[in-house]
C-alpha positions in Angstrom: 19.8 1.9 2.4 18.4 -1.2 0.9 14.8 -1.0 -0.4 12.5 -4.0 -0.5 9.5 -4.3 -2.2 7.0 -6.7 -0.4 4.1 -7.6 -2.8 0.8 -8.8 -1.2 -2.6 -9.0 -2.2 -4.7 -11.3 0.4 -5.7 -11.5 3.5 -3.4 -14.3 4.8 -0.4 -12.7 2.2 -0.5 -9.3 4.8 -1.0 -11.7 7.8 2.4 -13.7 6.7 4.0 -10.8 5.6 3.2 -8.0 8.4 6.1 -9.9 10.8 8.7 -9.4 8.1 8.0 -5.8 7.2 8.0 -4.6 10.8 10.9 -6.4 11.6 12.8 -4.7 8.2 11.1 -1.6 9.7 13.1 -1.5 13.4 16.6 -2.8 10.9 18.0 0.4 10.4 20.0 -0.6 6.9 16.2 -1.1 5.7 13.7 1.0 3.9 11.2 -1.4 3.5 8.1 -0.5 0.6 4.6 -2.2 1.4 2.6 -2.7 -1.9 -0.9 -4.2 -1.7 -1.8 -5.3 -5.2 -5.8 -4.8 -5.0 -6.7 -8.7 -5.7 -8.1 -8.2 -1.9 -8.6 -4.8 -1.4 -10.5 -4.6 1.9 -9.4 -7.8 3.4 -5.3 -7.2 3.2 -5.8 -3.5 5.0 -8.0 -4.8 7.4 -5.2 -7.9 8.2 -2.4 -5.0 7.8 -3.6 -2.8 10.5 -4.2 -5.6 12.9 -0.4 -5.5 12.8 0.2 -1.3 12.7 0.5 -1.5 9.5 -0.3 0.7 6.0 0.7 -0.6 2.4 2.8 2.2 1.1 1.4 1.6 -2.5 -2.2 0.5 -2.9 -3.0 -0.7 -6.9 -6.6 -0.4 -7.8 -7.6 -3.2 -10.0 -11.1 -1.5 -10.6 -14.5 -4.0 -11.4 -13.3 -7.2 -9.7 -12.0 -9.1 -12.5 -14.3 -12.7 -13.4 -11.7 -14.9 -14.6 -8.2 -15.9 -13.6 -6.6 -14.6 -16.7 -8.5 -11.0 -16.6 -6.9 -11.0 -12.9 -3.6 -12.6 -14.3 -3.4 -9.8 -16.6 -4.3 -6.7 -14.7 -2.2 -7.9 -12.0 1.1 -8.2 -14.5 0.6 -4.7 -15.8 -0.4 -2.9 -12.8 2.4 -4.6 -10.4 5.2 -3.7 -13.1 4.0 0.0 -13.6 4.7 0.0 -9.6 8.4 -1.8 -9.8 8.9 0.8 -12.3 8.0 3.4 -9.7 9.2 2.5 -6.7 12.9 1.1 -8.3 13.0 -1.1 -5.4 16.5 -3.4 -5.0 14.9 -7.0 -4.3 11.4 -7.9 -4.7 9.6 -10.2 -2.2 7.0 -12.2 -3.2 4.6 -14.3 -0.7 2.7 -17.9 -0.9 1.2 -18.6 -4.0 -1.6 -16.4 -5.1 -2.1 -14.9 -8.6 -0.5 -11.5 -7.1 2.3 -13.4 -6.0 3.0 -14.9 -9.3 2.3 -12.0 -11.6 4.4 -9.7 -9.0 7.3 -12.1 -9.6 6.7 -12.4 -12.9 6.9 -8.1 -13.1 9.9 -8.6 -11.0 11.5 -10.8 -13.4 11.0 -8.6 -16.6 12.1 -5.5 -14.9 15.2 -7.4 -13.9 14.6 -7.2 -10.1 15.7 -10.2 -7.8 13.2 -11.7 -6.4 12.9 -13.1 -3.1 9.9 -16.0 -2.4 8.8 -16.0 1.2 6.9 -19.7 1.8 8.7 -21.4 -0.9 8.8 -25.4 -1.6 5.8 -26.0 -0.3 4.8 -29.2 -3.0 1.4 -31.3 -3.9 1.8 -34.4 -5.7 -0.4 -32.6 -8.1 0.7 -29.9 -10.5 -3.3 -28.2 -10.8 -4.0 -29.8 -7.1 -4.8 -27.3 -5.7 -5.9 -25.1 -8.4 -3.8 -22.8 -9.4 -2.0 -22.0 -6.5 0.4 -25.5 -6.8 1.6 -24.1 -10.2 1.8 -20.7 -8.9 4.2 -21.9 -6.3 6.2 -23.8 -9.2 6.6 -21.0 -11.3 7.8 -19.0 -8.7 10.5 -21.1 -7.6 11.9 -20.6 -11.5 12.5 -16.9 -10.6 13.4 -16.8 -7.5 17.0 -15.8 -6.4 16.3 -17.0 -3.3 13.8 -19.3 -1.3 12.9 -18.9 1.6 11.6 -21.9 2.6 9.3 -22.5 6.2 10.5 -26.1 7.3 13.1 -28.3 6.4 10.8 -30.4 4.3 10.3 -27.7 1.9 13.8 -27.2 1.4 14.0 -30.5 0.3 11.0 -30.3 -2.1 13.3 -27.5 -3.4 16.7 -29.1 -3.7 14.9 -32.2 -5.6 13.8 -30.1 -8.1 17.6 -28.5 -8.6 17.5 -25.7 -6.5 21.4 -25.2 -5.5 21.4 -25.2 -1.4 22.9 -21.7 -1.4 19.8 -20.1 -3.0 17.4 -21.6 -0.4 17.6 -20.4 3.5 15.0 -22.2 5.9 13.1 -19.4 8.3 10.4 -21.1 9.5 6.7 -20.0 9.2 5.7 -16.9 9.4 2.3 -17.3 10.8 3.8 -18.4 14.0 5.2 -14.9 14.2 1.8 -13.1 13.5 -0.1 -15.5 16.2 2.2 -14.2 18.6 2.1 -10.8 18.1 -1.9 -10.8 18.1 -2.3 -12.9 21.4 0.0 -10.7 22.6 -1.9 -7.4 22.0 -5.3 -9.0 21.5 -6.6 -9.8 25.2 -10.3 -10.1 24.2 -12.7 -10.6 21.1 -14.3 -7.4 20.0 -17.0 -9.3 17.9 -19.8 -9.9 19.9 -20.2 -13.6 17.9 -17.3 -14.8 19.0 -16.7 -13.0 22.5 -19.9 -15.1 22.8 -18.8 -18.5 22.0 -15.3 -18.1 23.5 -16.7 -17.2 26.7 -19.2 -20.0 26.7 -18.5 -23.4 27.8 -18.5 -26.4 26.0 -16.7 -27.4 22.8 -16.6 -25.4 19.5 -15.5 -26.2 16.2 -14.3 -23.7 13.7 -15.1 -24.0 9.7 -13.4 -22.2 6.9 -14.1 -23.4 3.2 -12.8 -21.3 -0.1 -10.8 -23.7 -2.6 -11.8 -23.8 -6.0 -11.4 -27.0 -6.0 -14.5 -27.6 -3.4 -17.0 -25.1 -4.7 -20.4 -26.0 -4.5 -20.3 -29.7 -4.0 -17.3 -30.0 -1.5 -18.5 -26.4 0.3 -22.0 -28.3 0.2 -21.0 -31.5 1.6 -18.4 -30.0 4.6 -21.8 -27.8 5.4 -24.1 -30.9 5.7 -21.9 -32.8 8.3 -21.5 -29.6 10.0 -25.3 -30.0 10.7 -24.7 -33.5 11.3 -22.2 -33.3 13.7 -24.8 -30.4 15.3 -27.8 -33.1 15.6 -25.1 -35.4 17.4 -23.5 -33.4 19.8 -25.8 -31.2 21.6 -23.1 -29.5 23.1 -21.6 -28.7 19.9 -21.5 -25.1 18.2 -20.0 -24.3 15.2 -18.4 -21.0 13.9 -18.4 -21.2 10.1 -16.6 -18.0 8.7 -17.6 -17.8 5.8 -15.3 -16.4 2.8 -17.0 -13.3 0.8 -17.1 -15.0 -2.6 -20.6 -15.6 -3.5 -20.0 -18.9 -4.7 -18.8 -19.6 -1.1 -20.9 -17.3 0.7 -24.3 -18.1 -0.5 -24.3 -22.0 -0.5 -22.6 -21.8 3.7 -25.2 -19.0 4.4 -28.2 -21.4 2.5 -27.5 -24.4 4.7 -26.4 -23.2 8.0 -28.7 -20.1 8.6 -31.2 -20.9 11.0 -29.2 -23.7 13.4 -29.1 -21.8 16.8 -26.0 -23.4 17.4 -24.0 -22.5 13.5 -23.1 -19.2 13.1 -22.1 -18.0 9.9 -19.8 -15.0 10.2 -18.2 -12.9 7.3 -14.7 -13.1 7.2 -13.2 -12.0 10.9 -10.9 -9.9 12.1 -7.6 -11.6 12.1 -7.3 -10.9 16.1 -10.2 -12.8 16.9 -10.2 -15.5 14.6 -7.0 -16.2 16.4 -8.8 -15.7 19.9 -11.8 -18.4 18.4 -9.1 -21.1 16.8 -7.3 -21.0 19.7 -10.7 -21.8 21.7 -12.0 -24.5 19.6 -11.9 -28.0 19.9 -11.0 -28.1 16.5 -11.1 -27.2 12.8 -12.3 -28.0 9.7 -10.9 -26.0 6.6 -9.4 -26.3 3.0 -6.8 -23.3 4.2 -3.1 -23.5 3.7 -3.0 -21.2 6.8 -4.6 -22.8 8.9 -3.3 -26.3 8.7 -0.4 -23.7 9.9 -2.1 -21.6 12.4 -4.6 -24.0 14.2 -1.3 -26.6 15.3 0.3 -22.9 16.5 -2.4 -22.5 19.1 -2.7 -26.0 19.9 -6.0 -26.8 17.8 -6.4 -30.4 16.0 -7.3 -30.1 12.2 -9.4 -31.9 9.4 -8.2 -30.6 6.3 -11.1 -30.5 3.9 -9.1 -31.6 0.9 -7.7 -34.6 -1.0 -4.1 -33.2 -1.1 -2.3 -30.8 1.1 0.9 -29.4 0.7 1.8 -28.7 4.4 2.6 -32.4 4.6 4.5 -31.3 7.9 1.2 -31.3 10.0 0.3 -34.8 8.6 3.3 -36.4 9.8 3.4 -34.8 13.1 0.1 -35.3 14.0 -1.6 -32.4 14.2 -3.9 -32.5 11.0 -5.7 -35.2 9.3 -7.0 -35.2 5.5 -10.4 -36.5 5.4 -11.6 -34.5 2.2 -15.4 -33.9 1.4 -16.7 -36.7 2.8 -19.7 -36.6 5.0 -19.2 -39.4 6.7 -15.6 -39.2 7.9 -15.3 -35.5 8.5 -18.2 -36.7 11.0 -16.6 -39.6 12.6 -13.3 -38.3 13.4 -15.1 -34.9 14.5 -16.3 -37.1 16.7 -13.7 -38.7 17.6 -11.8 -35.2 18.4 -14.7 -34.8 20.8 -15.1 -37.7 22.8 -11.0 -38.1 22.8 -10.2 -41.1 20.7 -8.1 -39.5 18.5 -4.2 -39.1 18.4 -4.8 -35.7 16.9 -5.7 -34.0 20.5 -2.8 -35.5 22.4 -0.1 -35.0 19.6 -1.4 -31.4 18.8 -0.5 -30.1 22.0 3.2 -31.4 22.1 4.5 -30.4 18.4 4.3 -27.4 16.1 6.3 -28.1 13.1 6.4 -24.8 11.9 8.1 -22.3 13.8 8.7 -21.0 16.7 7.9 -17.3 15.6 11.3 -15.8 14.4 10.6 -16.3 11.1 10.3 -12.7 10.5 13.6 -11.4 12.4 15.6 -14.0 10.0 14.1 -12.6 7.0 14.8 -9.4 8.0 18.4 -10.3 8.6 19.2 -11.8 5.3 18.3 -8.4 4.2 20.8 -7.0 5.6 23.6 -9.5 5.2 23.0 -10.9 1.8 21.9 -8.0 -0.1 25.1 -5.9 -0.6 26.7 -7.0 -3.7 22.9 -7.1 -5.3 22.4 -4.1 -4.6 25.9 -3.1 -6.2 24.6 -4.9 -9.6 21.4 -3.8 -9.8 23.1 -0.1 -9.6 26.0 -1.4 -12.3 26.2 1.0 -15.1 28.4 -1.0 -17.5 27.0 -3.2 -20.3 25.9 -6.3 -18.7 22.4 -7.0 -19.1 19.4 -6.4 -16.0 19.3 -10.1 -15.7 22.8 -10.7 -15.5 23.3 -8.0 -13.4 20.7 -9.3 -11.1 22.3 -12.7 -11.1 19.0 -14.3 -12.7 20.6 -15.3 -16.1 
């Protein structure tokens, strides 16, 4: 029986990751362990049981840690005491958080392979954005194998020396979880968005939570939100706002009190799909949703000066326009009144998936872990890292 440990600690790491762990669930060669690291306590299990799902181990990081070394730290030593636990034969790591790092970084000194689901996604930028680009380069030095989502990040991967064999291209596996939750998710159950969704008229959806953009970029995104409100009377807005204060309270400051913005905490995953699937668009600094909106058909403005999904920028489907006011409102408007190639192109190509992500995943499990499994279980005098085939 081969034993995986999937490692996640945010709300999109459990929404990536739920397709691959049920789909190592129905293998019957795989005993798959669900770990959620406690960087996003409340947030992963909610996204885990939109999918059926319970993490197996939950780690308790206690008083939120302030800084990104306190939650470096307390990530490293909590995530290793669990390896150490659960003696699992690969490690899979998601993405490009600080649990994703520190639990490949555990992975490594405990001598366990380590698998990197999302891998070779690249900025031009090493701290753009910030830290999650040199997260994602770091992992790719321990990694046994990437699992990269399109065939551009496989070649970000061979560039930097990664040997073809080590690197097996799955697709995305948000396509996967959008599937699964307009499949079992027929209606919104918050009364917000059951509201808009069911209202005519267009919508635009607004996500903001890169460090990069605090205050002054989450500031400016906000103001042509109202903007954009003043020229289209038509227009509402659905800003879901993220729970970090620094986030939370500069949204809440500027949009409370439009009768047409409506600042949401952070939904449940089923209907945020159900509203980005409705809206005319979306503006957002996400990763995952320069992924998901495309998936359902939804034009994007990406909220940032560098992205590293560079597959939606030359298909189409997304546009960078950064923080500024003026263009975020001019091609907004431009979505709306349907001078932009972004609507006709979006609804034509998905270059991310076409939701089997998971089931390939799941299969390399089976077929490529039985002599790893033999060396990690070698008794002789080679060394764990050796023995792991990581020297």
């Amino acid at each position: 029986m081969i034993r995986p440990l999937f490692i996640v600690g945010t709300r999109p790491g459990a929404i990536k990751v739920a397709p691959v762990v049920r789909a190592a669930t129905e293998h019957p060669a795989v005993d798959p362990i669900l770990l959620t690291s406690g960087q996003h306590p409340e947030l992963a299990r909610d996204a885990l049981a939109t999918f059926g799902l319970t993490a197996n181990v939950e780690l308790d990081l206690g008083v939120r840690p302030t800084s990104l070394d306190e939650m470096a730290a307390r990530l490293l030593g909590s995530v290793s005491e669990a390896i150490s636990s659960t003696s699992p034969d690969v490690v899979l790591v998601l993405g490009d958080t600080t649990t994703a790092a520190m639990g490949a970084q555990a992975a490594f000194y405990a001598g366990v392979p380590i698998w990197h689901i999302e891998a070779g996604l690249r900025t031009a930028t090493a701290n753009r954005p910030f830290p999650e680009e040199m997260h994602r380069r770091l992992i790719s030095r321990l990694a046994a194998l990437h699992l990269a989502p399109t065939a551009s990040a496989r070649q970000n991967l061979l560039r930097e020396g990664v040997l073809d064999t080590e690197i097996a291209v799955t697709g995305n596996t948000v396509v996967d979880a959008l599937q699964y939750v307009v499949a079992h998710r027929p209606t919104a159950t918050d009364p917000v968005v059951a509201s808009v969704i069911d209202s005519p008229g267009p919508v635009a959806v607004v996500t903001m939570h890169r460090r990069e953009n605090w205050h002054e970029g989450i500031r400016k995104v906000a103001r042509a939100t109202l903007r954009l409100l003043d020229r289209e009377p038509e227009l509402r807005v659905v800003h879901s706002a993220h729970p970090n204060p620094i986030v939370h309270n500069d949204v809440h400051e500027l949009l409370d009190g439009h009768p047409r913005a409506f600042v949401t905490d952070p939904l449940e995953y089923g209907d945020f799909a159900l509203l980005l699937a409705r809206a005319s668009f979306a503006i957002t600094d996400s990763g995952g949703i320069q992924e998901e909106a495309p998936s359902l058909g939804t034009p994007v403005l990406v909220a940032r000066r560098e992205t590293e999904r560079t597959e939606g920028l030359r298909a189409g489907v997304a546009m960078l326009v950064g923080t500024d006011e003026d263009r975020i409102v001019a091609d907004a408007q431009r979505l709306l009144n349907g001078t932009s190639g972004l609507a006709s192109t979006v609804a034509q190509m998905n270059p991310y998936g076409d939701g089997r992500a998971g089931q390939r995943i799941a299969h390399a499990l089976v077929t490529r872990l039985a002599n790893v499994i033999v060396l990690r279980r070698f008794d002789g005098e080679e060394p764990p890292l050796a023995a792991a085939g990581m020297e």
